[in-house]
C-alpha beads as a LAMMPS data file, in Angstrom:
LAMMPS data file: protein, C-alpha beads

268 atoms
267 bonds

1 atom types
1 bond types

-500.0 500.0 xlo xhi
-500.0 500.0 ylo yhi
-500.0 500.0 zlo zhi

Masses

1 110.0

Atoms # bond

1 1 1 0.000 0.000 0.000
2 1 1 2.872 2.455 0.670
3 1 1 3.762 1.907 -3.298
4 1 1 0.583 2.863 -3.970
5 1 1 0.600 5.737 -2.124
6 1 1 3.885 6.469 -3.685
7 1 1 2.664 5.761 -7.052
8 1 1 -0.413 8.028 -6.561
9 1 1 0.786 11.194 -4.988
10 1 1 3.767 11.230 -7.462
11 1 1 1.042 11.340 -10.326
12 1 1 -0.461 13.765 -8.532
13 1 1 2.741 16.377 -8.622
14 1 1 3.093 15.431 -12.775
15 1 1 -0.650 16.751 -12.616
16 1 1 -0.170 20.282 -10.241
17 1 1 3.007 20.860 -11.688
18 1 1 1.933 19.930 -15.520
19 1 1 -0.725 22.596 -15.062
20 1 1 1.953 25.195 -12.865
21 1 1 4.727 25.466 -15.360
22 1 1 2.760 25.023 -18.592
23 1 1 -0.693 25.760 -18.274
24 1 1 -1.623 22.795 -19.934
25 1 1 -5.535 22.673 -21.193
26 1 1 -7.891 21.289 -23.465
27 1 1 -11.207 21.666 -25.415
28 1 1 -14.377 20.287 -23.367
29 1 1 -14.859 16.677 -23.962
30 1 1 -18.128 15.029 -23.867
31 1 1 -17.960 12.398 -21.164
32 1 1 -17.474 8.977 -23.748
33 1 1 -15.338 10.963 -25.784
34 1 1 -11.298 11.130 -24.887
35 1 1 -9.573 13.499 -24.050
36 1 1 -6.414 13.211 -25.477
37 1 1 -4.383 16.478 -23.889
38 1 1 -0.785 17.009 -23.636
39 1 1 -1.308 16.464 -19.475
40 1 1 -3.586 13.257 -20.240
41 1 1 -0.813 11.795 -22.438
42 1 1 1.844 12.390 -19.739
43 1 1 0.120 10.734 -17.100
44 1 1 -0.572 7.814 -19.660
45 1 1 3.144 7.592 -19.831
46 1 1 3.691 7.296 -16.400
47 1 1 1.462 4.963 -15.708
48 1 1 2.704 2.742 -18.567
49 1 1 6.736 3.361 -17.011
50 1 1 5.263 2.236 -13.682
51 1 1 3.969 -1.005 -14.958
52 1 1 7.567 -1.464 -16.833
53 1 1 9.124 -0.901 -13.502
54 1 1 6.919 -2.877 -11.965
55 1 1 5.585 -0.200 -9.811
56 1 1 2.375 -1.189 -10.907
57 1 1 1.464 -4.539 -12.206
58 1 1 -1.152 -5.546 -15.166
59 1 1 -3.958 -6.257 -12.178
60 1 1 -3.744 -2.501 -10.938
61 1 1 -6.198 -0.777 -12.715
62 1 1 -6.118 3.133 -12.870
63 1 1 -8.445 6.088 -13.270
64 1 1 -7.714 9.755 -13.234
65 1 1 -9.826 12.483 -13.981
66 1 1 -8.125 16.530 -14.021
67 1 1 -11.003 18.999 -14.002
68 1 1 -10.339 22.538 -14.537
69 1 1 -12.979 24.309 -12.359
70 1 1 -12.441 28.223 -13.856
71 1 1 -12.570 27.504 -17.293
72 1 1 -15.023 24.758 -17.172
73 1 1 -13.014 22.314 -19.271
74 1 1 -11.546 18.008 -18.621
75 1 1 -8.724 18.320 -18.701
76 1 1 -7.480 14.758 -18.326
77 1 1 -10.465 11.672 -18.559
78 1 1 -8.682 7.817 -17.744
79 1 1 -11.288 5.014 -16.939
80 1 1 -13.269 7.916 -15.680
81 1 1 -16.507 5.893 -15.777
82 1 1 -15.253 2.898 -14.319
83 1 1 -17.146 1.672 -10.969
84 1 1 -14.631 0.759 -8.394
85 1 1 -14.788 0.067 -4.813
86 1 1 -15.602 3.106 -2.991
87 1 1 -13.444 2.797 0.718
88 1 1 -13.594 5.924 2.682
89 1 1 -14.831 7.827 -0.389
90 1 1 -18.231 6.982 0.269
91 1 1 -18.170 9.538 3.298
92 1 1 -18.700 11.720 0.926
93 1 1 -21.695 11.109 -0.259
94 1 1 -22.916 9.657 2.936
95 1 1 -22.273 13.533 4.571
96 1 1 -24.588 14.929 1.283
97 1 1 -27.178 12.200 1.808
98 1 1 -27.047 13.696 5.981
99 1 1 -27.141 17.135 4.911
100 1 1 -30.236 17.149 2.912
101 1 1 -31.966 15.852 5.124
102 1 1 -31.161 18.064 7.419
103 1 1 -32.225 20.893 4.673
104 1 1 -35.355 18.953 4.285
105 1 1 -36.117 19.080 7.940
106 1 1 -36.181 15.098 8.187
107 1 1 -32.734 15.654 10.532
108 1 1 -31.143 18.343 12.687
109 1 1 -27.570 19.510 13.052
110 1 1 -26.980 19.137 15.928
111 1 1 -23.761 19.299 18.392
112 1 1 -23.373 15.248 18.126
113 1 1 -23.731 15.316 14.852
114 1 1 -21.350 17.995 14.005
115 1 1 -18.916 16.081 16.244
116 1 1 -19.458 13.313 14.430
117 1 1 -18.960 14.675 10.850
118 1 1 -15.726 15.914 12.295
119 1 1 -14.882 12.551 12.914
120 1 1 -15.682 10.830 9.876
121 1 1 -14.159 13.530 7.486
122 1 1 -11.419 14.882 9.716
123 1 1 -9.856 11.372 10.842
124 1 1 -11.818 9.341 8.295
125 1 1 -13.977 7.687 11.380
126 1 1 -15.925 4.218 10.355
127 1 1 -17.598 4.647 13.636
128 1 1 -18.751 7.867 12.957
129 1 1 -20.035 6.806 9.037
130 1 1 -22.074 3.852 10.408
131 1 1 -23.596 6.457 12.610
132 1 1 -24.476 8.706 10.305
133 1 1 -26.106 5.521 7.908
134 1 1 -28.068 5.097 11.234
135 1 1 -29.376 8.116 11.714
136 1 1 -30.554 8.714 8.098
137 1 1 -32.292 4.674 8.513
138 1 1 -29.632 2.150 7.049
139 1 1 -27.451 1.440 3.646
140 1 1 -30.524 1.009 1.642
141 1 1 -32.052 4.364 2.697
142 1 1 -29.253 6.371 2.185
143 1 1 -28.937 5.414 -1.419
144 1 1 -32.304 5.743 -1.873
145 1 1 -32.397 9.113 -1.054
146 1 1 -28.924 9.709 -3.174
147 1 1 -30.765 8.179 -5.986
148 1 1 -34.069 9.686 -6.075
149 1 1 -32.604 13.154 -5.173
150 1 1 -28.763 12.936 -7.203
151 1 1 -29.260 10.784 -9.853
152 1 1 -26.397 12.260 -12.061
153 1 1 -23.707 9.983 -9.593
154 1 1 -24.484 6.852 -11.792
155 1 1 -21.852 4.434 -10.379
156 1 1 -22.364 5.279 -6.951
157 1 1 -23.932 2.789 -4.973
158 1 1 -24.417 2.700 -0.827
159 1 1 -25.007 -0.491 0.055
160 1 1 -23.250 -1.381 3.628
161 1 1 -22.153 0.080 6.615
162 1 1 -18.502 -0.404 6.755
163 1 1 -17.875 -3.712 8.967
164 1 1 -15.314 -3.501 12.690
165 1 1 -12.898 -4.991 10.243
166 1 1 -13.233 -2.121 7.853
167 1 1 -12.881 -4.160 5.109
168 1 1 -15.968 -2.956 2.387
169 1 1 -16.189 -4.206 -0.708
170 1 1 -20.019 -3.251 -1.890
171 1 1 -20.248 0.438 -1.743
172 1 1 -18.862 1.841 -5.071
173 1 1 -17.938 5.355 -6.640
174 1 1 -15.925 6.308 -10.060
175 1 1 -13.939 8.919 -10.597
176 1 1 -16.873 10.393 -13.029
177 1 1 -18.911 10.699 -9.527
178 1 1 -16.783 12.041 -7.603
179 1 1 -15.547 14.668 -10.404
180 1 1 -19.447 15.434 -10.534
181 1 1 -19.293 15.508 -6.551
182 1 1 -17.125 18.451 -6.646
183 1 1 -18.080 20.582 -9.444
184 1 1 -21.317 20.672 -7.723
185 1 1 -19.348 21.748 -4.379
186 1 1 -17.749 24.543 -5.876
187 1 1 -20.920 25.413 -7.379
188 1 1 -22.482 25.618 -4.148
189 1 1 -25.299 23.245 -5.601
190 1 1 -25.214 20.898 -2.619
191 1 1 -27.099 21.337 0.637
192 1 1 -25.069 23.494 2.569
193 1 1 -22.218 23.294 0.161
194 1 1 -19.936 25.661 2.531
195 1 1 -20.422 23.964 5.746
196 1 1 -18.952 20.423 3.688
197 1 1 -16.450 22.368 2.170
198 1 1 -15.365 23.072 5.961
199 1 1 -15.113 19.618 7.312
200 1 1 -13.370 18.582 4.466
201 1 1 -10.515 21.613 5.090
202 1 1 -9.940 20.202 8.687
203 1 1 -6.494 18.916 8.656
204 1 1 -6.958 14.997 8.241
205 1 1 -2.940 13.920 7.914
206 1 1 -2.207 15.881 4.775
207 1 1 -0.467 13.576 3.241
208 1 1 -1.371 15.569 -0.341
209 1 1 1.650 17.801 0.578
210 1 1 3.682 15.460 3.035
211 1 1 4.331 13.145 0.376
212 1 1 4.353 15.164 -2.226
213 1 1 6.495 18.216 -3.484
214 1 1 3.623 20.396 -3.775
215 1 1 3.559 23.902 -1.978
216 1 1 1.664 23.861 1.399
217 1 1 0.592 27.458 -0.180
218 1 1 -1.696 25.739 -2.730
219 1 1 -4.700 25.516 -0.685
220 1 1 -7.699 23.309 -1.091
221 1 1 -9.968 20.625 -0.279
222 1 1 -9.309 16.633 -0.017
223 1 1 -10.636 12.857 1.146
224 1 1 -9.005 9.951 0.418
225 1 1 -10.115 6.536 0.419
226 1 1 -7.345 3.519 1.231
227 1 1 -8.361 -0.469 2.020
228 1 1 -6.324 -3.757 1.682
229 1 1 -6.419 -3.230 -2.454
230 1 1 -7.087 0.261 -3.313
231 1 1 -5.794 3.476 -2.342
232 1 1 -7.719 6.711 -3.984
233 1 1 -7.776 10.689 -3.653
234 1 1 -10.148 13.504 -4.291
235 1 1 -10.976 16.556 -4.300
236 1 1 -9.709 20.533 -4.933
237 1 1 -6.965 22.179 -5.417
238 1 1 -6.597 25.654 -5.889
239 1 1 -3.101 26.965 -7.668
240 1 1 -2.302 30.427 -9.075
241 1 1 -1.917 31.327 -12.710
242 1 1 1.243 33.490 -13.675
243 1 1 -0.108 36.536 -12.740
244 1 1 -1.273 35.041 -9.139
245 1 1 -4.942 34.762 -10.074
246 1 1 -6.478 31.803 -8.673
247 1 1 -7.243 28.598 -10.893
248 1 1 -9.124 26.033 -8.946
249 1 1 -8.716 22.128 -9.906
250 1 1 -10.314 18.873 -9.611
251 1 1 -8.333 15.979 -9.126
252 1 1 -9.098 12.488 -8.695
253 1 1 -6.735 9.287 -8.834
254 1 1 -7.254 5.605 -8.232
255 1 1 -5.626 2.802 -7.990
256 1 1 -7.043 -0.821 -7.496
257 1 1 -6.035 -4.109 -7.346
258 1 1 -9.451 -6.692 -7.265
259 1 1 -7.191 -9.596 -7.323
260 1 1 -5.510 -8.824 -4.025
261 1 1 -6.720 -9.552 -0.446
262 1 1 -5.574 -9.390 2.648
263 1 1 -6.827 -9.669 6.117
264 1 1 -5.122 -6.567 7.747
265 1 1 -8.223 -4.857 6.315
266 1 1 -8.754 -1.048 7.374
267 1 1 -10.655 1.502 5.596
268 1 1 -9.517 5.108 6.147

Bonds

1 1 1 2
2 1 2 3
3 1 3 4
4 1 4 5
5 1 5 6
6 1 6 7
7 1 7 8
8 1 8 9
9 1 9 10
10 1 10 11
11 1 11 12
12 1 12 13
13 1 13 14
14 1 14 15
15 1 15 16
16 1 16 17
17 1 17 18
18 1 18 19
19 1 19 20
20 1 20 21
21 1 21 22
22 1 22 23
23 1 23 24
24 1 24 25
25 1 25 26
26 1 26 27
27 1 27 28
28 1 28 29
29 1 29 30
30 1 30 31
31 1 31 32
32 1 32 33
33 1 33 34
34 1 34 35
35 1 35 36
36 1 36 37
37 1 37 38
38 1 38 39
39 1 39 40
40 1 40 41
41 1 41 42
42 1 42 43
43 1 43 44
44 1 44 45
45 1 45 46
46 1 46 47
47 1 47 48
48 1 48 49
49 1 49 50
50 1 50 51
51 1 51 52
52 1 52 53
53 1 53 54
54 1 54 55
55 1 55 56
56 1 56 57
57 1 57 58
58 1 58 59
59 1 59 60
60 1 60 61
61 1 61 62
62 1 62 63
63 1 63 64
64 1 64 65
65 1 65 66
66 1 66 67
67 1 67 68
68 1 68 69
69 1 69 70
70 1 70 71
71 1 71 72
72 1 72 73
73 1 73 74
74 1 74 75
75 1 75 76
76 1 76 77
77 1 77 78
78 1 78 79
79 1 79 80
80 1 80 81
81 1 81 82
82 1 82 83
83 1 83 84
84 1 84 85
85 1 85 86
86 1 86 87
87 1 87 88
88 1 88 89
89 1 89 90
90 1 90 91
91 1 91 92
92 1 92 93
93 1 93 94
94 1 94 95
95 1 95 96
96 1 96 97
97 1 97 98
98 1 98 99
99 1 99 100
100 1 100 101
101 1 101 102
102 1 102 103
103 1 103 104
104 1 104 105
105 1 105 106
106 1 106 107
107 1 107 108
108 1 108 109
109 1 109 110
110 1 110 111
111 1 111 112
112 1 112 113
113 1 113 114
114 1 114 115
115 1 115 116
116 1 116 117
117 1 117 118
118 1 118 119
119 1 119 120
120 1 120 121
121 1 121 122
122 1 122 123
123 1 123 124
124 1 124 125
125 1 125 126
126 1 126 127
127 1 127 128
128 1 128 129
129 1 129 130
130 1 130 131
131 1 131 132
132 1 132 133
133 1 133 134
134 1 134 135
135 1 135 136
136 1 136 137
137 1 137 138
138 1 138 139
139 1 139 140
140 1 140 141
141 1 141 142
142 1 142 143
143 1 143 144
144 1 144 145
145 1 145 146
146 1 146 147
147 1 147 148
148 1 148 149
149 1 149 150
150 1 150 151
151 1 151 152
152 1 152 153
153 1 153 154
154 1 154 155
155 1 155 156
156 1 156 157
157 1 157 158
158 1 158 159
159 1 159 160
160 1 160 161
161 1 161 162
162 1 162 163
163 1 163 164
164 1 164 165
165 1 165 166
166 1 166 167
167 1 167 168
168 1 168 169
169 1 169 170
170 1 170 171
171 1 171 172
172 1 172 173
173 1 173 174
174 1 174 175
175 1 175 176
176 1 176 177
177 1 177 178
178 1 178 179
179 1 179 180
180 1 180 181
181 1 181 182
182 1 182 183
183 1 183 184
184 1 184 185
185 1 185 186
186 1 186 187
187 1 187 188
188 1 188 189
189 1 189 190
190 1 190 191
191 1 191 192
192 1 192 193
193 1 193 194
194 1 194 195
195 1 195 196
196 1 196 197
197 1 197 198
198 1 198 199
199 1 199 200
200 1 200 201
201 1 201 202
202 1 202 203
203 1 203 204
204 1 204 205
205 1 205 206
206 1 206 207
207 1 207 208
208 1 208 209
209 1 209 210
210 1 210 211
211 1 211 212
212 1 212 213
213 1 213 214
214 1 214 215
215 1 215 216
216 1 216 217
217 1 217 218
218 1 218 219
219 1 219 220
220 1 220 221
221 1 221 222
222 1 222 223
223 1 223 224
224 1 224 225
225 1 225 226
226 1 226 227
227 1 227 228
228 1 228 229
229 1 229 230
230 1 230 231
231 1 231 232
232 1 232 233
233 1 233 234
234 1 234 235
235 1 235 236
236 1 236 237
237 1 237 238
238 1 238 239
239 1 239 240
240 1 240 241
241 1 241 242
242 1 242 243
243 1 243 244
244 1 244 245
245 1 245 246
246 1 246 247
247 1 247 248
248 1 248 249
249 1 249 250
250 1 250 251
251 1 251 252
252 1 252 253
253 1 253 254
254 1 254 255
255 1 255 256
256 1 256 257
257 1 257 258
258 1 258 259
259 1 259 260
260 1 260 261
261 1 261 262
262 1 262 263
263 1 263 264
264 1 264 265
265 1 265 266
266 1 266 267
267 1 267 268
Protein backbone atom coordinates (compact mmCIF):
# COMPACT_ATOMS: atom_id res chain seq x y z
CA UNK A 1 0.00 0.00 0.00
CA UNK A 2 2.87 2.45 0.67
CA UNK A 3 3.76 1.91 -3.30
CA UNK A 4 0.58 2.86 -3.97
CA UNK A 5 0.60 5.74 -2.12
CA UNK A 6 3.88 6.47 -3.68
CA UNK A 7 2.66 5.76 -7.05
CA UNK A 8 -0.41 8.03 -6.56
CA UNK A 9 0.79 11.19 -4.99
CA UNK A 10 3.77 11.23 -7.46
CA UNK A 11 1.04 11.34 -10.33
CA UNK A 12 -0.46 13.76 -8.53
CA UNK A 13 2.74 16.38 -8.62
CA UNK A 14 3.09 15.43 -12.77
CA UNK A 15 -0.65 16.75 -12.62
CA UNK A 16 -0.17 20.28 -10.24
CA UNK A 17 3.01 20.86 -11.69
CA UNK A 18 1.93 19.93 -15.52
CA UNK A 19 -0.73 22.60 -15.06
CA UNK A 20 1.95 25.20 -12.86
CA UNK A 21 4.73 25.47 -15.36
CA UNK A 22 2.76 25.02 -18.59
CA UNK A 23 -0.69 25.76 -18.27
CA UNK A 24 -1.62 22.80 -19.93
CA UNK A 25 -5.54 22.67 -21.19
CA UNK A 26 -7.89 21.29 -23.47
CA UNK A 27 -11.21 21.67 -25.41
CA UNK A 28 -14.38 20.29 -23.37
CA UNK A 29 -14.86 16.68 -23.96
CA UNK A 30 -18.13 15.03 -23.87
CA UNK A 31 -17.96 12.40 -21.16
CA UNK A 32 -17.47 8.98 -23.75
CA UNK A 33 -15.34 10.96 -25.78
CA UNK A 34 -11.30 11.13 -24.89
CA UNK A 35 -9.57 13.50 -24.05
CA UNK A 36 -6.41 13.21 -25.48
CA UNK A 37 -4.38 16.48 -23.89
CA UNK A 38 -0.78 17.01 -23.64
CA UNK A 39 -1.31 16.46 -19.48
CA UNK A 40 -3.59 13.26 -20.24
CA UNK A 41 -0.81 11.80 -22.44
CA UNK A 42 1.84 12.39 -19.74
CA UNK A 43 0.12 10.73 -17.10
CA UNK A 44 -0.57 7.81 -19.66
CA UNK A 45 3.14 7.59 -19.83
CA UNK A 46 3.69 7.30 -16.40
CA UNK A 47 1.46 4.96 -15.71
CA UNK A 48 2.70 2.74 -18.57
CA UNK A 49 6.74 3.36 -17.01
CA UNK A 50 5.26 2.24 -13.68
CA UNK A 51 3.97 -1.01 -14.96
CA UNK A 52 7.57 -1.46 -16.83
CA UNK A 53 9.12 -0.90 -13.50
CA UNK A 54 6.92 -2.88 -11.96
CA UNK A 55 5.59 -0.20 -9.81
CA UNK A 56 2.38 -1.19 -10.91
CA UNK A 57 1.46 -4.54 -12.21
CA UNK A 58 -1.15 -5.55 -15.17
CA UNK A 59 -3.96 -6.26 -12.18
CA UNK A 60 -3.74 -2.50 -10.94
CA UNK A 61 -6.20 -0.78 -12.71
CA UNK A 62 -6.12 3.13 -12.87
CA UNK A 63 -8.45 6.09 -13.27
CA UNK A 64 -7.71 9.76 -13.23
CA UNK A 65 -9.83 12.48 -13.98
CA UNK A 66 -8.12 16.53 -14.02
CA UNK A 67 -11.00 19.00 -14.00
CA UNK A 68 -10.34 22.54 -14.54
CA UNK A 69 -12.98 24.31 -12.36
CA UNK A 70 -12.44 28.22 -13.86
CA UNK A 71 -12.57 27.50 -17.29
CA UNK A 72 -15.02 24.76 -17.17
CA UNK A 73 -13.01 22.31 -19.27
CA UNK A 74 -11.55 18.01 -18.62
CA UNK A 75 -8.72 18.32 -18.70
CA UNK A 76 -7.48 14.76 -18.33
CA UNK A 77 -10.46 11.67 -18.56
CA UNK A 78 -8.68 7.82 -17.74
CA UNK A 79 -11.29 5.01 -16.94
CA UNK A 80 -13.27 7.92 -15.68
CA UNK A 81 -16.51 5.89 -15.78
CA UNK A 82 -15.25 2.90 -14.32
CA UNK A 83 -17.15 1.67 -10.97
CA UNK A 84 -14.63 0.76 -8.39
CA UNK A 85 -14.79 0.07 -4.81
CA UNK A 86 -15.60 3.11 -2.99
CA UNK A 87 -13.44 2.80 0.72
CA UNK A 88 -13.59 5.92 2.68
CA UNK A 89 -14.83 7.83 -0.39
CA UNK A 90 -18.23 6.98 0.27
CA UNK A 91 -18.17 9.54 3.30
CA UNK A 92 -18.70 11.72 0.93
CA UNK A 93 -21.70 11.11 -0.26
CA UNK A 94 -22.92 9.66 2.94
CA UNK A 95 -22.27 13.53 4.57
CA UNK A 96 -24.59 14.93 1.28
CA UNK A 97 -27.18 12.20 1.81
CA UNK A 98 -27.05 13.70 5.98
CA UNK A 99 -27.14 17.14 4.91
CA UNK A 100 -30.24 17.15 2.91
CA UNK A 101 -31.97 15.85 5.12
CA UNK A 102 -31.16 18.06 7.42
CA UNK A 103 -32.22 20.89 4.67
CA UNK A 104 -35.35 18.95 4.29
CA UNK A 105 -36.12 19.08 7.94
CA UNK A 106 -36.18 15.10 8.19
CA UNK A 107 -32.73 15.65 10.53
CA UNK A 108 -31.14 18.34 12.69
CA UNK A 109 -27.57 19.51 13.05
CA UNK A 110 -26.98 19.14 15.93
CA UNK A 111 -23.76 19.30 18.39
CA UNK A 112 -23.37 15.25 18.13
CA UNK A 113 -23.73 15.32 14.85
CA UNK A 114 -21.35 18.00 14.01
CA UNK A 115 -18.92 16.08 16.24
CA UNK A 116 -19.46 13.31 14.43
CA UNK A 117 -18.96 14.67 10.85
CA UNK A 118 -15.73 15.91 12.29
CA UNK A 119 -14.88 12.55 12.91
CA UNK A 120 -15.68 10.83 9.88
CA UNK A 121 -14.16 13.53 7.49
CA UNK A 122 -11.42 14.88 9.72
CA UNK A 123 -9.86 11.37 10.84
CA UNK A 124 -11.82 9.34 8.30
CA UNK A 125 -13.98 7.69 11.38
CA UNK A 126 -15.93 4.22 10.35
CA UNK A 127 -17.60 4.65 13.64
CA UNK A 128 -18.75 7.87 12.96
CA UNK A 129 -20.04 6.81 9.04
CA UNK A 130 -22.07 3.85 10.41
CA UNK A 131 -23.60 6.46 12.61
CA UNK A 132 -24.48 8.71 10.31
CA UNK A 133 -26.11 5.52 7.91
CA UNK A 134 -28.07 5.10 11.23
CA UNK A 135 -29.38 8.12 11.71
CA UNK A 136 -30.55 8.71 8.10
CA UNK A 137 -32.29 4.67 8.51
CA UNK A 138 -29.63 2.15 7.05
CA UNK A 139 -27.45 1.44 3.65
CA UNK A 140 -30.52 1.01 1.64
CA UNK A 141 -32.05 4.36 2.70
CA UNK A 142 -29.25 6.37 2.19
CA UNK A 143 -28.94 5.41 -1.42
CA UNK A 144 -32.30 5.74 -1.87
CA UNK A 145 -32.40 9.11 -1.05
CA UNK A 146 -28.92 9.71 -3.17
CA UNK A 147 -30.76 8.18 -5.99
CA UNK A 148 -34.07 9.69 -6.08
CA UNK A 149 -32.60 13.15 -5.17
CA UNK A 150 -28.76 12.94 -7.20
CA UNK A 151 -29.26 10.78 -9.85
CA UNK A 152 -26.40 12.26 -12.06
CA UNK A 153 -23.71 9.98 -9.59
CA UNK A 154 -24.48 6.85 -11.79
CA UNK A 155 -21.85 4.43 -10.38
CA UNK A 156 -22.36 5.28 -6.95
CA UNK A 157 -23.93 2.79 -4.97
CA UNK A 158 -24.42 2.70 -0.83
CA UNK A 159 -25.01 -0.49 0.05
CA UNK A 160 -23.25 -1.38 3.63
CA UNK A 161 -22.15 0.08 6.62
CA UNK A 162 -18.50 -0.40 6.75
CA UNK A 163 -17.88 -3.71 8.97
CA UNK A 164 -15.31 -3.50 12.69
CA UNK A 165 -12.90 -4.99 10.24
CA UNK A 166 -13.23 -2.12 7.85
CA UNK A 167 -12.88 -4.16 5.11
CA UNK A 168 -15.97 -2.96 2.39
CA UNK A 169 -16.19 -4.21 -0.71
CA UNK A 170 -20.02 -3.25 -1.89
CA UNK A 171 -20.25 0.44 -1.74
CA UNK A 172 -18.86 1.84 -5.07
CA UNK A 173 -17.94 5.36 -6.64
CA UNK A 174 -15.92 6.31 -10.06
CA UNK A 175 -13.94 8.92 -10.60
CA UNK A 176 -16.87 10.39 -13.03
CA UNK A 177 -18.91 10.70 -9.53
CA UNK A 178 -16.78 12.04 -7.60
CA UNK A 179 -15.55 14.67 -10.40
CA UNK A 180 -19.45 15.43 -10.53
CA UNK A 181 -19.29 15.51 -6.55
CA UNK A 182 -17.12 18.45 -6.65
CA UNK A 183 -18.08 20.58 -9.44
CA UNK A 184 -21.32 20.67 -7.72
CA UNK A 185 -19.35 21.75 -4.38
CA UNK A 186 -17.75 24.54 -5.88
CA UNK A 187 -20.92 25.41 -7.38
CA UNK A 188 -22.48 25.62 -4.15
CA UNK A 189 -25.30 23.24 -5.60
CA UNK A 190 -25.21 20.90 -2.62
CA UNK A 191 -27.10 21.34 0.64
CA UNK A 192 -25.07 23.49 2.57
CA UNK A 193 -22.22 23.29 0.16
CA UNK A 194 -19.94 25.66 2.53
CA UNK A 195 -20.42 23.96 5.75
CA UNK A 196 -18.95 20.42 3.69
CA UNK A 197 -16.45 22.37 2.17
CA UNK A 198 -15.37 23.07 5.96
CA UNK A 199 -15.11 19.62 7.31
CA UNK A 200 -13.37 18.58 4.47
CA UNK A 201 -10.52 21.61 5.09
CA UNK A 202 -9.94 20.20 8.69
CA UNK A 203 -6.49 18.92 8.66
CA UNK A 204 -6.96 15.00 8.24
CA UNK A 205 -2.94 13.92 7.91
CA UNK A 206 -2.21 15.88 4.78
CA UNK A 207 -0.47 13.58 3.24
CA UNK A 208 -1.37 15.57 -0.34
CA UNK A 209 1.65 17.80 0.58
CA UNK A 210 3.68 15.46 3.04
CA UNK A 211 4.33 13.14 0.38
CA UNK A 212 4.35 15.16 -2.23
CA UNK A 213 6.49 18.22 -3.48
CA UNK A 214 3.62 20.40 -3.77
CA UNK A 215 3.56 23.90 -1.98
CA UNK A 216 1.66 23.86 1.40
CA UNK A 217 0.59 27.46 -0.18
CA UNK A 218 -1.70 25.74 -2.73
CA UNK A 219 -4.70 25.52 -0.68
CA UNK A 220 -7.70 23.31 -1.09
CA UNK A 221 -9.97 20.62 -0.28
CA UNK A 222 -9.31 16.63 -0.02
CA UNK A 223 -10.64 12.86 1.15
CA UNK A 224 -9.01 9.95 0.42
CA UNK A 225 -10.12 6.54 0.42
CA UNK A 226 -7.34 3.52 1.23
CA UNK A 227 -8.36 -0.47 2.02
CA UNK A 228 -6.32 -3.76 1.68
CA UNK A 229 -6.42 -3.23 -2.45
CA UNK A 230 -7.09 0.26 -3.31
CA UNK A 231 -5.79 3.48 -2.34
CA UNK A 232 -7.72 6.71 -3.98
CA UNK A 233 -7.78 10.69 -3.65
CA UNK A 234 -10.15 13.50 -4.29
CA UNK A 235 -10.98 16.56 -4.30
CA UNK A 236 -9.71 20.53 -4.93
CA UNK A 237 -6.97 22.18 -5.42
CA UNK A 238 -6.60 25.65 -5.89
CA UNK A 239 -3.10 26.97 -7.67
CA UNK A 240 -2.30 30.43 -9.08
CA UNK A 241 -1.92 31.33 -12.71
CA UNK A 242 1.24 33.49 -13.68
CA UNK A 243 -0.11 36.54 -12.74
CA UNK A 244 -1.27 35.04 -9.14
CA UNK A 245 -4.94 34.76 -10.07
CA UNK A 246 -6.48 31.80 -8.67
CA UNK A 247 -7.24 28.60 -10.89
CA UNK A 248 -9.12 26.03 -8.95
CA UNK A 249 -8.72 22.13 -9.91
CA UNK A 250 -10.31 18.87 -9.61
CA UNK A 251 -8.33 15.98 -9.13
CA UNK A 252 -9.10 12.49 -8.70
CA UNK A 253 -6.73 9.29 -8.83
CA UNK A 254 -7.25 5.60 -8.23
CA UNK A 255 -5.63 2.80 -7.99
CA UNK A 256 -7.04 -0.82 -7.50
CA UNK A 257 -6.03 -4.11 -7.35
CA UNK A 258 -9.45 -6.69 -7.26
CA UNK A 259 -7.19 -9.60 -7.32
CA UNK A 260 -5.51 -8.82 -4.03
CA UNK A 261 -6.72 -9.55 -0.45
CA UNK A 262 -5.57 -9.39 2.65
CA UNK A 263 -6.83 -9.67 6.12
CA UNK A 264 -5.12 -6.57 7.75
CA UNK A 265 -8.22 -4.86 6.32
CA UNK A 266 -8.75 -1.05 7.37
CA UNK A 267 -10.65 1.50 5.60
CA UNK A 268 -9.52 5.11 6.15
Amino acid sequence: MNTYKINLFTILVVCVFGILLFGITTESASEDKPIDSPLEQEIDGFIKQYRIQNKLTNTDKTSFVVYDLYQNKKLVSINEDTERTSASLIKNFVMLVYFHEVKQGRLSHTNTNRQHLKRMIGVSSNTSTNYFINLIGGPNKVNRILKANYGYFKQTRIEERIPATGRTDKNTTSAQDLNKFYIQLWDNKLPFSDKMNWYFGLQNGDYIYKRTSIPTSVKGVNKTGTVYRLIKDSGILVLRDPIGNPRPYVFIKMIEDETKTNNRLKTE
